[in-house]
TORVEX-137083 format. One record per residue: residue in one letter; residue number from 1; x, z, y of N, C-alpha, C in turn. Coordinates in pm, 1 decimal. Layout:
ZALO  resn  resi       n_u       n_w       n_v      ca_u      ca_w      ca_v       c_u       c_w       c_v
ZALO     A   NUM         X         Z         Y         X         Z         Y         X         Z         Y
...
END
This chain:
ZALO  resn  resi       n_u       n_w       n_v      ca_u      ca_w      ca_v       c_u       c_w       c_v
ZALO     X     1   -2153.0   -8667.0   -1561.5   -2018.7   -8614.6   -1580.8   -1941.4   -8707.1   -1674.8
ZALO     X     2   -1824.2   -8736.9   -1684.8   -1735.7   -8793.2   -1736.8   -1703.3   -8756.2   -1903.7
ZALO     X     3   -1715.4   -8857.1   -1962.7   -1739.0   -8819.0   -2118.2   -1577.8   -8724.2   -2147.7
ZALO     X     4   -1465.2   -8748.0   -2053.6   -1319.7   -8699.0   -2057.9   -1378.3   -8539.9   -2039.9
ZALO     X     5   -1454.2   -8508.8   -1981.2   -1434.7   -8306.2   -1923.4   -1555.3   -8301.2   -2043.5
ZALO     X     6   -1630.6   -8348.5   -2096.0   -1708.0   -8296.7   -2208.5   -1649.2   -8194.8   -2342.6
ZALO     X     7   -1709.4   -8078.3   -2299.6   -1590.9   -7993.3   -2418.1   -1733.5   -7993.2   -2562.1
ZALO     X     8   -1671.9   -8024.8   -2663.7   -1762.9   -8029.8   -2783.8   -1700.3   -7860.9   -2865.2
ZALO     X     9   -1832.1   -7813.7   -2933.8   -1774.4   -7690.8   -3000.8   -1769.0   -7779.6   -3131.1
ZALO     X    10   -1620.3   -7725.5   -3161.7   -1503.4   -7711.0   -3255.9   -1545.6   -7604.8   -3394.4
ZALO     X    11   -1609.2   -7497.1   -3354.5   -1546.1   -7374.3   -3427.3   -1645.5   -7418.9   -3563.9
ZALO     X    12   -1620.2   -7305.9   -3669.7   -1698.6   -7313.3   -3820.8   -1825.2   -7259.3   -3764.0
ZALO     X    13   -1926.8   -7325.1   -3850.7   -2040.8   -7240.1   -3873.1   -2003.4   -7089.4   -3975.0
ZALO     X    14   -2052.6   -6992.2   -3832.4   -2019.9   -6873.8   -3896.3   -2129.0   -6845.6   -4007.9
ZALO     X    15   -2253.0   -6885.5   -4049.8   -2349.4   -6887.3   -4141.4   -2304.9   -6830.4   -4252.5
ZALO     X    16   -2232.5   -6895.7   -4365.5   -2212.9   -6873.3   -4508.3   -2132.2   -6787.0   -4469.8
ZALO     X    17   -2038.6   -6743.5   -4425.9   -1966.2   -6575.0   -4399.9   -2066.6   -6446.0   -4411.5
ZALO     X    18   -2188.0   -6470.1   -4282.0   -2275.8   -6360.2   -4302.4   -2400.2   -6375.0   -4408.5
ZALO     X    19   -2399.7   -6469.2   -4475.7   -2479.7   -6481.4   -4607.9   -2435.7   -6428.2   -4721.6
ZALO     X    20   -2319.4   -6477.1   -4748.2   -2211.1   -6405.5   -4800.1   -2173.2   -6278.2   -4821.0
ZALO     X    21   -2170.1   -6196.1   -4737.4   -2166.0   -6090.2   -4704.5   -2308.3   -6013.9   -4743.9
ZALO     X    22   -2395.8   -6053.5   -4672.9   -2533.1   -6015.8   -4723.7   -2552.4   -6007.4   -4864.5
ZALO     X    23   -2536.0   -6129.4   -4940.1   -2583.9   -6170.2   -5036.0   -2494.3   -6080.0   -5144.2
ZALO     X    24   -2389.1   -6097.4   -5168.2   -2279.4   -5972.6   -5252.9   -2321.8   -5856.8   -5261.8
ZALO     X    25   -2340.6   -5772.2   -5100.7   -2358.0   -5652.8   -5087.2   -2513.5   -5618.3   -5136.8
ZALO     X    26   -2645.5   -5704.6   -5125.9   -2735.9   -5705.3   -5140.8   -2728.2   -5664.9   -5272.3
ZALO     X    27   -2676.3   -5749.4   -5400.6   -2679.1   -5730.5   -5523.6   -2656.8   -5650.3   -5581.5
ZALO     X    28   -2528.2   -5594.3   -5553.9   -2388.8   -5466.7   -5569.1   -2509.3   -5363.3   -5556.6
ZALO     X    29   -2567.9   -5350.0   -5419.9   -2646.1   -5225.8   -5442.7   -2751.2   -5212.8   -5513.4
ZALO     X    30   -2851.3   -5317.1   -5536.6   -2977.6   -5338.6   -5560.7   -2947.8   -5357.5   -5757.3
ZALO     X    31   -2807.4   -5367.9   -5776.8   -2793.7   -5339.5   -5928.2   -2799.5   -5199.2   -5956.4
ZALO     X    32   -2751.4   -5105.2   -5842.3   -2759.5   -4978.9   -5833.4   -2880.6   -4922.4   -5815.0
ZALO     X    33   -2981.9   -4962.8   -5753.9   -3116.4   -4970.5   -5730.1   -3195.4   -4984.5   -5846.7
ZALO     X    34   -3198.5   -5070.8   -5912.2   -3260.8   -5126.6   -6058.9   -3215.8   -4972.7   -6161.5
ZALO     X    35   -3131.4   -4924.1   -6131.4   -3080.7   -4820.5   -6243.0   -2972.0   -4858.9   -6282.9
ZALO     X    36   -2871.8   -4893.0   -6278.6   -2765.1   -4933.1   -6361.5   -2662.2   -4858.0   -6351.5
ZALO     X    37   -2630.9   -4823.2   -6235.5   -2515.3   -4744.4   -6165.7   -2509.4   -4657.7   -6046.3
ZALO     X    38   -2470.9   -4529.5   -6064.7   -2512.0   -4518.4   -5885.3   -2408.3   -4511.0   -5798.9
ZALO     X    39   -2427.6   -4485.3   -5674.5   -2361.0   -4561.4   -5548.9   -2277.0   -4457.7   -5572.4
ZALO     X    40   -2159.1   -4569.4   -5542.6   -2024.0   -4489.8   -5565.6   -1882.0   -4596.6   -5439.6
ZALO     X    41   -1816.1   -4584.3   -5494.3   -1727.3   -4637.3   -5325.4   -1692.2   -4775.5   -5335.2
ZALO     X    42   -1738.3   -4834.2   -5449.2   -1747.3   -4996.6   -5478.5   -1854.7   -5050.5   -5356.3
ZALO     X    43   -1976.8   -4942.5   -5384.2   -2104.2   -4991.5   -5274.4   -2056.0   -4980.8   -5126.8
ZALO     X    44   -1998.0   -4856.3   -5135.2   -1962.8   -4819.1   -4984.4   -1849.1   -4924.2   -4950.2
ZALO     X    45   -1786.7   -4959.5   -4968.1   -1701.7   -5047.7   -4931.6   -1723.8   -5176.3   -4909.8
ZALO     X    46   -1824.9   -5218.4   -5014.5   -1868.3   -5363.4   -4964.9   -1937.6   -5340.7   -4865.3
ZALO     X    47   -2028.6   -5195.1   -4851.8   -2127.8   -5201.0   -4723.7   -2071.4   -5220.9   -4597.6
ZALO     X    48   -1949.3   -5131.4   -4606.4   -1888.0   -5123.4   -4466.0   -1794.5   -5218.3   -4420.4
ZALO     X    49   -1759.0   -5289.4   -4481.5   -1608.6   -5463.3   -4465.9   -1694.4   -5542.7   -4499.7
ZALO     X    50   -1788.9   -5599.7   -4584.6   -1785.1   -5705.1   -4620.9   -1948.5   -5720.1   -4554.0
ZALO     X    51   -2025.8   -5653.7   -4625.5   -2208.6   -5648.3   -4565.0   -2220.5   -5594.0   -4403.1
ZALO     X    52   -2142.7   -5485.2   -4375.6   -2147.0   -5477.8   -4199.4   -2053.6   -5558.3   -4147.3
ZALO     X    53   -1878.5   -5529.2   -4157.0   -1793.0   -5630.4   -4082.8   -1819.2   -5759.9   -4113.3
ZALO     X    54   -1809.2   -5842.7   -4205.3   -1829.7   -5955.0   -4193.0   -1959.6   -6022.0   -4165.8
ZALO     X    55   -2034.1   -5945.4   -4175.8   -2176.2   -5991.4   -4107.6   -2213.2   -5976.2   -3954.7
ZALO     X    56   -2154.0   -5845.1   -3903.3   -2134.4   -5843.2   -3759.8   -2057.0   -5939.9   -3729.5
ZALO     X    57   -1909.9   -5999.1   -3738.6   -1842.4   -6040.4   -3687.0   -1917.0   -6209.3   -3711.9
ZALO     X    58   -1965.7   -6267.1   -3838.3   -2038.2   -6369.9   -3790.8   -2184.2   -6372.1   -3705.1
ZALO     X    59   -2204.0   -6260.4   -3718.5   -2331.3   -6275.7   -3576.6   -2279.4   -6304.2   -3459.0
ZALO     X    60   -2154.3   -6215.8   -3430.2   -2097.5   -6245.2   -3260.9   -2047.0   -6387.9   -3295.7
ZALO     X    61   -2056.3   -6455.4   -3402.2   -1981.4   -6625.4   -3413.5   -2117.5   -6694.1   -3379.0
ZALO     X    62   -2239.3   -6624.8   -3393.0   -2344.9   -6711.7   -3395.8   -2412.3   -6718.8   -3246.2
ZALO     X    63   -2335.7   -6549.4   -3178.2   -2436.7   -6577.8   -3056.9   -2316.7   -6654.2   -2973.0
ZALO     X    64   -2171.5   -6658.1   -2976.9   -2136.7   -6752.4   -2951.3   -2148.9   -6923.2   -2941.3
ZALO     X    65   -2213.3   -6942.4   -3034.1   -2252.3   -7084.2   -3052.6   -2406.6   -7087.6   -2972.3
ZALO     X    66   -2456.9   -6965.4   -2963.7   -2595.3   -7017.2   -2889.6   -2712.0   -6976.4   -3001.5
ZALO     X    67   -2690.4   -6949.0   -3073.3   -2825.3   -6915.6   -3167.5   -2887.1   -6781.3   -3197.0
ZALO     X    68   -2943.4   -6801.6   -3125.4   -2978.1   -6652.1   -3129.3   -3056.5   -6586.6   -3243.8
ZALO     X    69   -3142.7   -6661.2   -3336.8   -3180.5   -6597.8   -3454.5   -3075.5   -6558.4   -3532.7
ZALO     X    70   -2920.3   -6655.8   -3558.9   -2847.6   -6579.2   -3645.2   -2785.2   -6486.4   -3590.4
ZALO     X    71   -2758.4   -6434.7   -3485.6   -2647.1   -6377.5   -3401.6   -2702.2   -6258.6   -3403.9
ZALO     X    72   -2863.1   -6234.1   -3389.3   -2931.2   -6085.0   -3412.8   -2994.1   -6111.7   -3533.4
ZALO     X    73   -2975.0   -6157.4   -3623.4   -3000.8   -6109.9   -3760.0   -2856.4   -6089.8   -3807.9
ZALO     X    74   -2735.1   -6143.7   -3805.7   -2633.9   -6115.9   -3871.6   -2613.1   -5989.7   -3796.1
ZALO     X    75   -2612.8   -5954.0   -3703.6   -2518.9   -5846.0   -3645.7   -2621.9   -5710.3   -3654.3
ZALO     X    76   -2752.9   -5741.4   -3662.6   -2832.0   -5611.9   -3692.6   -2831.7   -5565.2   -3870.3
ZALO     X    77   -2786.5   -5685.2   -3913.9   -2830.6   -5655.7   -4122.7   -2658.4   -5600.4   -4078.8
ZALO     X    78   -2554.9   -5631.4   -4051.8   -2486.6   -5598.2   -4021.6   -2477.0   -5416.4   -3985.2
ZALO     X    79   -2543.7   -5370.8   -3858.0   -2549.8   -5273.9   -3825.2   -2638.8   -5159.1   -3987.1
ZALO     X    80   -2711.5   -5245.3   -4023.4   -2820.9   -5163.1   -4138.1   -2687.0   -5164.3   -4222.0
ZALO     X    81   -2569.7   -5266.7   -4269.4   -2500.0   -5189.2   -4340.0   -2414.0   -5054.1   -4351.2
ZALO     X    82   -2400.6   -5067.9   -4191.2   -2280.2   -4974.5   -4157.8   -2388.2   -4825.1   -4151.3
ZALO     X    83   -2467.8   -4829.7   -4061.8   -2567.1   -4725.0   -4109.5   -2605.0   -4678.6   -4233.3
ZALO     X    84   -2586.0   -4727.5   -4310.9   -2689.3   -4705.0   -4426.0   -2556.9   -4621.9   -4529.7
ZALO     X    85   -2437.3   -4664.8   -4499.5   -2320.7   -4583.9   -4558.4   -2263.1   -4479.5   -4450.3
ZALO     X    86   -2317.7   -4462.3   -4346.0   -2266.6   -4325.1   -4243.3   -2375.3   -4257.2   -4326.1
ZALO     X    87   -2526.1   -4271.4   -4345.0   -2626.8   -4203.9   -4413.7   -2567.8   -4136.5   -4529.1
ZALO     X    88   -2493.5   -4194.3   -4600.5   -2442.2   -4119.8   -4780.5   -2328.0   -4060.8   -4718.5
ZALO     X    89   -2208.3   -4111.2   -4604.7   -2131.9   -4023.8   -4614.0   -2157.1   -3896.7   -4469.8
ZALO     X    90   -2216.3   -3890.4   -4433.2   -2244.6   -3800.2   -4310.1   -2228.3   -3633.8   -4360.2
ZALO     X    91   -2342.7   -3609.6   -4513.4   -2375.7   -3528.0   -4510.9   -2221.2   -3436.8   -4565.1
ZALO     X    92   -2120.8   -3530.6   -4571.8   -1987.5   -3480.1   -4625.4   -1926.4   -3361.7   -4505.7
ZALO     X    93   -1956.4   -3397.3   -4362.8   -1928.1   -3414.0   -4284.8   -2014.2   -3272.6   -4195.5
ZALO     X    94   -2117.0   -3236.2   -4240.6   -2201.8   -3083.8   -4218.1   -2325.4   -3178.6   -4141.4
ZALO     X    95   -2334.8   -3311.6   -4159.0   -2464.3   -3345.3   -4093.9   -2594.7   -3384.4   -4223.0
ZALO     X    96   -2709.6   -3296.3   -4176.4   -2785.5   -3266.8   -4284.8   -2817.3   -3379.0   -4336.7
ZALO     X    97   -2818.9   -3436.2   -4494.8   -2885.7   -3553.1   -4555.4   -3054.0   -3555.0   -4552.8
ZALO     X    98   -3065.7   -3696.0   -4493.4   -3184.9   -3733.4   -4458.2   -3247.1   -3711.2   -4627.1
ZALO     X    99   -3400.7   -3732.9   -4599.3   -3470.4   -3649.5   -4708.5   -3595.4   -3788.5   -4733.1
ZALO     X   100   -3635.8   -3802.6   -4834.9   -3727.3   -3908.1   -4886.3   -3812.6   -3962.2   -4763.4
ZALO     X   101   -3880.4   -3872.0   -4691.2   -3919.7   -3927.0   -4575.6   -3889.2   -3984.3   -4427.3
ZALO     X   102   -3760.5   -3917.8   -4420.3   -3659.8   -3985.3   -4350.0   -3636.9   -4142.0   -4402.0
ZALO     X   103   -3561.3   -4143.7   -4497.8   -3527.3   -4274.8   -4566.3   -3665.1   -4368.1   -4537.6
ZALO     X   104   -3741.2   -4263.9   -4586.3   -3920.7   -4428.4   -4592.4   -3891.3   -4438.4   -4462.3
ZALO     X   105   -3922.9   -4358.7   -4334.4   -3896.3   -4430.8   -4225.1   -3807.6   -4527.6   -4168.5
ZALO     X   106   -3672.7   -4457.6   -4188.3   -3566.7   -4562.5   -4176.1   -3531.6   -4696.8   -4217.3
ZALO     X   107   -3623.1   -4719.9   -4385.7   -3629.8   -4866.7   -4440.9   -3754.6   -4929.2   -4415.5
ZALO     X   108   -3862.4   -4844.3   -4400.7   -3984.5   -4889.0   -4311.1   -3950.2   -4973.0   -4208.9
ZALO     X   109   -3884.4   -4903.8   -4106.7   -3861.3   -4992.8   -3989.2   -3769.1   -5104.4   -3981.7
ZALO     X   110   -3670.3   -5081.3   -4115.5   -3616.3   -5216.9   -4176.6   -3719.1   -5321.9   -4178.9
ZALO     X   111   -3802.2   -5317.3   -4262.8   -3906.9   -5395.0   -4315.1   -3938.0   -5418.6   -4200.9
ZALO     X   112   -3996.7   -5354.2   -4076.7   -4088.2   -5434.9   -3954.3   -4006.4   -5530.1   -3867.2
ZALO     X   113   -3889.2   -5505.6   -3884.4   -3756.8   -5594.0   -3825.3   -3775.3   -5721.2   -3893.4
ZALO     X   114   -3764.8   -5701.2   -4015.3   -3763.7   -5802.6   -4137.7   -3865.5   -5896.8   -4136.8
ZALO     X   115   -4007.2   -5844.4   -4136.4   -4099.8   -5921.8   -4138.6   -4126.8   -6018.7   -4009.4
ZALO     X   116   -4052.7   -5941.4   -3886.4   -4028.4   -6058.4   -3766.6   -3912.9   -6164.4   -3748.5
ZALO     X   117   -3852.9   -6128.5   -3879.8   -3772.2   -6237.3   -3835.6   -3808.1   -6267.5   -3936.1
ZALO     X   118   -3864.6   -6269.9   -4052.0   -4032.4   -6387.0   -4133.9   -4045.9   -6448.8   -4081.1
ZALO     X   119   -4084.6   -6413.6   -4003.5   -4174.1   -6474.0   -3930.7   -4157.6   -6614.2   -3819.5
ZALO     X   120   -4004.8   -6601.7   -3813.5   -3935.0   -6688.6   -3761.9   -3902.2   -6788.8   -3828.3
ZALO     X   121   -3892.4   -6753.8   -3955.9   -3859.9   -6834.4   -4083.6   -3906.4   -6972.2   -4056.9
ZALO     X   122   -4084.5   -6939.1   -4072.4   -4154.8   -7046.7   -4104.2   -4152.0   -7162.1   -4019.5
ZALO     X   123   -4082.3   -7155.7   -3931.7   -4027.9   -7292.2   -3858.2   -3896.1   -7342.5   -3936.6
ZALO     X   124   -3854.8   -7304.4   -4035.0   -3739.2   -7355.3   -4122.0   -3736.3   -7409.2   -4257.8
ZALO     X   125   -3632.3   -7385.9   -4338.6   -3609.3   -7450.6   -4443.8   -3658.5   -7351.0   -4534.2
ZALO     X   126   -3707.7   -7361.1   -4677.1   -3759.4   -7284.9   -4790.2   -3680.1   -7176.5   -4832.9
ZALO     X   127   -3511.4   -7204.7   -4815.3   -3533.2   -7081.1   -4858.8   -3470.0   -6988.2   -4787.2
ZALO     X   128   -3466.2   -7018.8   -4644.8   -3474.8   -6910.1   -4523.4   -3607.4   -6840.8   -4506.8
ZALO     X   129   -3671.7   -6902.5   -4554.9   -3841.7   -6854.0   -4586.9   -3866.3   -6741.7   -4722.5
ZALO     X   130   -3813.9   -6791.0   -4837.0   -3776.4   -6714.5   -4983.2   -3684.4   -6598.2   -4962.6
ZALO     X   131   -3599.4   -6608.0   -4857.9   -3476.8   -6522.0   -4852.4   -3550.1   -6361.4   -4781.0
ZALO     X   132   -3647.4   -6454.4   -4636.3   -3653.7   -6292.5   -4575.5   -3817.8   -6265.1   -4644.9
ZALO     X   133   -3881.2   -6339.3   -4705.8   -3994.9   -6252.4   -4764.9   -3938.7   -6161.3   -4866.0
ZALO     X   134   -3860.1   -6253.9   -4912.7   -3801.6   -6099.6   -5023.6   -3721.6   -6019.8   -4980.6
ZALO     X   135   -3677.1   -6016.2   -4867.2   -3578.3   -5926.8   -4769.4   -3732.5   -5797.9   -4748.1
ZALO     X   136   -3810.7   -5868.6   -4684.0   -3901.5   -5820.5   -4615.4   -3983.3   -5700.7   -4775.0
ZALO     X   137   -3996.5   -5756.5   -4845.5   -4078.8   -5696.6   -4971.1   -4017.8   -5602.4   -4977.1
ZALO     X   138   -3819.0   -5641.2   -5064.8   -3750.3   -5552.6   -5045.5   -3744.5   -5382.2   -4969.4
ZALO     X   139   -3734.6   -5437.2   -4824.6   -3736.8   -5302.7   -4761.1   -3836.0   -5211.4   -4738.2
ZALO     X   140   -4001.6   -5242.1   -4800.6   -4139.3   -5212.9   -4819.6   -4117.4   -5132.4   -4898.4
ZALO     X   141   -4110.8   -5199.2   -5050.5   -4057.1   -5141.8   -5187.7   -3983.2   -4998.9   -5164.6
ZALO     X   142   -3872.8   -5037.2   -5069.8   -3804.8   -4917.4   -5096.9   -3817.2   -4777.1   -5004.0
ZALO     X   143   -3908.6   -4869.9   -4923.3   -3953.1   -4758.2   -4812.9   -4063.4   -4648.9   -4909.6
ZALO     X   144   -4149.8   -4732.2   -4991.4   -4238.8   -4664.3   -5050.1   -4242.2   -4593.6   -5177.4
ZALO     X   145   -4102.7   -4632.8   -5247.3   -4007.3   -4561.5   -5334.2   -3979.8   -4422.1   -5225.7
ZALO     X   146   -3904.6   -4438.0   -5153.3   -3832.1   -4308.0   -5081.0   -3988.1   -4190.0   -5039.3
ZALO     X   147   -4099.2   -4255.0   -4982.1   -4189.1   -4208.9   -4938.8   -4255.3   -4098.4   -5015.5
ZALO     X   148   -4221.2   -4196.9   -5137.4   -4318.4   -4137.1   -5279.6   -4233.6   -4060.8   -5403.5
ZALO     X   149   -4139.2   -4067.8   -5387.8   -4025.9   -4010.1   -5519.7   -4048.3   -4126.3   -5614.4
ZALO     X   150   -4024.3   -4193.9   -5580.0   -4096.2   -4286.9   -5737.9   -4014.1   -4397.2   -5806.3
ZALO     X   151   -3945.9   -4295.7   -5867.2   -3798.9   -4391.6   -5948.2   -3844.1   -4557.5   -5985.7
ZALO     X   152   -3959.3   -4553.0   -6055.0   -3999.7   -4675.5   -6076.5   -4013.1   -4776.3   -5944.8
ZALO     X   153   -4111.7   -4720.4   -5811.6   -4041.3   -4849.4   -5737.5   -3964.8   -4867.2   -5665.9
ZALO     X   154   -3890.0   -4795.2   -5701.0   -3680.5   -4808.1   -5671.1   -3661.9   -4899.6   -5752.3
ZALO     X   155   -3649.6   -4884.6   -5856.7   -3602.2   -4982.7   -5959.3   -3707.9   -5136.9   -5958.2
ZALO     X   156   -3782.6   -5174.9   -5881.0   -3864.8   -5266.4   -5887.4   -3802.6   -5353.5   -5760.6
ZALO     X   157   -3757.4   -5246.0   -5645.3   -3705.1   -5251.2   -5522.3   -3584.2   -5341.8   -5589.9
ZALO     X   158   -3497.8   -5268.5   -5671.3   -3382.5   -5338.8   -5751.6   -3390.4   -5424.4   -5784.7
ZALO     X   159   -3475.4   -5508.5   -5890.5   -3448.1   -5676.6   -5914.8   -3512.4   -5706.4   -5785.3
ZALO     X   160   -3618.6   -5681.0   -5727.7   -3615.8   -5797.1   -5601.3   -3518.7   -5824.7   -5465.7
ZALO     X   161   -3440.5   -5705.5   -5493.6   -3317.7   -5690.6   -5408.5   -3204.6   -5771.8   -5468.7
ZALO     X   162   -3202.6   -5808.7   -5595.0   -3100.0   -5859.1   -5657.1   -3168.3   -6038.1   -5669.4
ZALO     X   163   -3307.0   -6070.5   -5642.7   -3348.5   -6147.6   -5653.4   -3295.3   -6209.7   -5483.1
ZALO     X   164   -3342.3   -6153.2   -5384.2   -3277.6   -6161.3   -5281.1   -3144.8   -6194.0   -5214.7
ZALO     X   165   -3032.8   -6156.5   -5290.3   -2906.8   -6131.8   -5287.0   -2902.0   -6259.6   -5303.5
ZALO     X   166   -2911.5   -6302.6   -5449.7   -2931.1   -6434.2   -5513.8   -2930.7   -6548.3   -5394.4
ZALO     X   167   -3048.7   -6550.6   -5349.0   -3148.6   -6663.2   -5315.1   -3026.7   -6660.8   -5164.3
ZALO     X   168   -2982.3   -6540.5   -5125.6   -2841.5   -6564.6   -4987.8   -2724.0   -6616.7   -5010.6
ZALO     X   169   -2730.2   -6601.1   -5169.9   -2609.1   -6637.6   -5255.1   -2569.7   -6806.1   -5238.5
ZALO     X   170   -2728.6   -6849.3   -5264.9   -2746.0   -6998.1   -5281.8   -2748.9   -7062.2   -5169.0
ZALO     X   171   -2797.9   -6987.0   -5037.7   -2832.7   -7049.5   -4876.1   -2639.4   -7079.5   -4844.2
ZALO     X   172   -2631.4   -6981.2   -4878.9   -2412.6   -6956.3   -4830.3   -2381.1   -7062.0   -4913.8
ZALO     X   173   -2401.2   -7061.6   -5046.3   -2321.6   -7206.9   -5101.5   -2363.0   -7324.4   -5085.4
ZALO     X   174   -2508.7   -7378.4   -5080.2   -2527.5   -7478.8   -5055.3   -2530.1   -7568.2   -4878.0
ZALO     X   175   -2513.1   -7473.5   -4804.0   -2468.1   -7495.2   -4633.5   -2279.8   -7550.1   -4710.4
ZALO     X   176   -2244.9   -7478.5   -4716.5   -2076.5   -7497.3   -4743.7   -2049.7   -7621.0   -4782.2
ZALO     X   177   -2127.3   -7637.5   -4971.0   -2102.7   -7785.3   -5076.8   -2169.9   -7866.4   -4948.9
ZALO     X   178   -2302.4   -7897.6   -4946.7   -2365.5   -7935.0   -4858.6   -2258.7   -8003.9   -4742.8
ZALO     X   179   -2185.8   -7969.2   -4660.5   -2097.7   -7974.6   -4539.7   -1955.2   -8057.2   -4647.7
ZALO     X   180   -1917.7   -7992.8   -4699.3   -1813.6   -8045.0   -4822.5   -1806.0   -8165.3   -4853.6
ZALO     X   181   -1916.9   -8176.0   -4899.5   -2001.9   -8384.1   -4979.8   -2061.0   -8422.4   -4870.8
ZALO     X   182   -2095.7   -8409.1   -4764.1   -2152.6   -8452.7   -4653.8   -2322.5   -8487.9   -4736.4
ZALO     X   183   -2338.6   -8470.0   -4808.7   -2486.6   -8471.5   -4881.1   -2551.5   -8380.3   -4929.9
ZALO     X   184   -2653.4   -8378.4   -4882.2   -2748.5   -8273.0   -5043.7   -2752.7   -8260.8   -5103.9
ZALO     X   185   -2629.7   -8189.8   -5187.7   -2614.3   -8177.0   -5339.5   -2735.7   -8081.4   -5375.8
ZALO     X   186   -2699.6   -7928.4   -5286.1   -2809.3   -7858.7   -5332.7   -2916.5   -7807.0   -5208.4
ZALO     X   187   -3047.1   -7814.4   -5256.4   -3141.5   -7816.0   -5128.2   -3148.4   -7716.4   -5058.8
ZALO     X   188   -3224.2   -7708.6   -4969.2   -3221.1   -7568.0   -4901.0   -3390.5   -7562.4   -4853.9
END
């Protein structure tokens, strides 16, 4: 074919949008998690615009481009946000609030999501590897907090959720600088 009809994709890497998104909302709550504060409409709001919409909307950027690991990981952490705030506000609404064992299930099966796309990791860079083991711990932790009543590993759930946040914090900025300087400023 003629190098003239060759169409090249143009668009941004939607990446640091849904890292971004992740990574904020991750913290915001998981400071709430640790004990500090509880969920109040600061959380809900980042959950639902910034941790679901902007994370859905860069997944559909990712399965656009063809990639399918980010396109169903952004748009499902995506979906876990928007879920996870219909969960706190439902019961406003006459639909009964799920109960400690509900929740372990529901972040349980977070975690088995999580640990497969681990698992995907390890064909990548370190700290796409760092990011979902502690994604993956994360949603264990808190499954077994909810399971068990056990304020303490909620709050344990909390710094490694905030440790997490972090480490998405750094994947989103250093793709960006990275692209910016056309060099490896900071590794990945």
């Amino acid at each position: 074919m003629n190098d003239f009809y060759k169409i090249t994709d143009q668009t941004a890497n939607p990446g640091p949008l849904g890292l971004f998104g992740f990574a904020m909302t991750t913290i915001l709550l998981n400071i709430h998690n640790a004990g500090f504060f509880p969920v109040n409409s600061m959380i809900m709001g980042m959950g639902i615009f910034f941790g679901g919409g902007a994370q859905f909307i860069a997944g559909v950027m990712e399965w656009k481009k063809g990639n399918d690991f980010g396109s169903i990981a952004f748009m499902a952490y995506g979906a876990f946000w928007l879920t996870l705030v219909f969960t706190w506000i439902a019961p406003m609404f006459g639909v009964e609030k799920p109960d400690g064992n509900a929740m372990g299930c529901y972040l349980g099966m977070w975690g088995l999501f999580t640990l497969i796309n681990f698992i995907q990791t390890l064909k990548g860079n370190l700290t796409g590897k760092l990011l979902f083991a502690s994604l993956t711990l994360l949603f264990f932790l808190l499954a077994a907090g909810n399971f068990t009543g056990s304020e303490q590993i909620i709050h344990v759930a909390g710094y490694t959720g905030i440790v997490c946040g972090f480490i998405a914090f750094y994947e989103a900025s250093a793709i960006m600088i990275n692209k910016k300087y056309e060099k490896n400023i900071l590794p990945l």
